[in-house]
C-alpha positions in Angstrom: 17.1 20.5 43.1 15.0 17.1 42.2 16.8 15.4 38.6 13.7 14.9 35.8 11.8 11.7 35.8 12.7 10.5 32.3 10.5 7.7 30.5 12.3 4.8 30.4 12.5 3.2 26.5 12.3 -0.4 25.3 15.1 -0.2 23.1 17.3 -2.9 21.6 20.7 -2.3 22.6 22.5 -4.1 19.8 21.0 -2.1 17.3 19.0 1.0 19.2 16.0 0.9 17.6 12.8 1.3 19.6 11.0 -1.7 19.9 6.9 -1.0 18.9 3.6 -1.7 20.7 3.6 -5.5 20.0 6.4 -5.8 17.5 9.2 -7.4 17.3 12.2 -6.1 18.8 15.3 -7.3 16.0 17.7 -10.1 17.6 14.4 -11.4 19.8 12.9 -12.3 16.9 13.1 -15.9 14.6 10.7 -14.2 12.2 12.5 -14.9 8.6 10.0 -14.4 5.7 6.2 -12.9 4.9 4.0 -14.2 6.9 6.3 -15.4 10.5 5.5 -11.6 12.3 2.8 -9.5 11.9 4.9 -6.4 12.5 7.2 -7.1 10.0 4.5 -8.4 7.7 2.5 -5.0 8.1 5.9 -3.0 7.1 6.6 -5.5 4.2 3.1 -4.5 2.7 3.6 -1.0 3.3 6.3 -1.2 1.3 5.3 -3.2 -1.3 3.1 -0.7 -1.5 5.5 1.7 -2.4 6.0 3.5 1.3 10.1 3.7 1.2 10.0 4.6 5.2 8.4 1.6 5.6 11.1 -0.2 3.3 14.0 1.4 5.3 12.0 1.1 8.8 12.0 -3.3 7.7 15.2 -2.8 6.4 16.8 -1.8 9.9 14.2 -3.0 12.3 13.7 -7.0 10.6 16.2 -9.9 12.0 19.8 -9.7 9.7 19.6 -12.2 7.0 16.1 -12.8 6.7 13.6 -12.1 3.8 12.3 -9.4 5.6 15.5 -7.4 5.8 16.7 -8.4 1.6 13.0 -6.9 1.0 13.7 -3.7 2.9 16.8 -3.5 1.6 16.1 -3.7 -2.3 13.2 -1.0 -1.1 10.5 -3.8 -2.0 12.7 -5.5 -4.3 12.9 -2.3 -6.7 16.5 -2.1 -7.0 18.9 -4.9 -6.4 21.4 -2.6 -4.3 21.2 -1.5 -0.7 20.2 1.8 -0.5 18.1 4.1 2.0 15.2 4.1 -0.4 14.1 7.5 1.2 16.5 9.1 -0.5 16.9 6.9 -3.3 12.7 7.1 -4.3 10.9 10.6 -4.9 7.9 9.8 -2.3 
């Protein structure tokens, strides 16, 4: 009996998050603020917009430390704790 081919993912191995079409994959990335990456940039608008996937998808997917990941973390700088603003925000 043959084994199933299996797509093979672009995943991150650090953090296992699937990389996107063109984004940036977190720890290959210097991106640190609005405006460095637009992948990052399109997920901090999202969720400025008041999208809280898109603030918890920045939160884990941005480089630690940077702008990117404080803004996904205060779910577009709404609260000034870490939270997963999924379940923190009524969508």
């Amino acid at each position: 009996m043959a084994l199933p081919n299996f797509p093979s993912a672009d995943c991150d191995a650090a953090n296992g998050i699937l990389s996107e079409g063109g984004g940036a994959v977190p720890g290959d990335s210097d991106a640190d603020t609005f405006g460095d990456d637009p992948y990052f940039d399109d997920l901090w608008t999202d969720c400025d917009d008041g999208d809280m996937v898109a603030c918890d998808d920045l939160y884990y997917a941005s480089p630690v430390d940077s702008d990117y990941e404080d803004f996904g973390a205060t779910c577009g700088d709404r609260i000034t704790t870490e939270i997963d603003c999924v379940e923190g925000f009524d969508s």
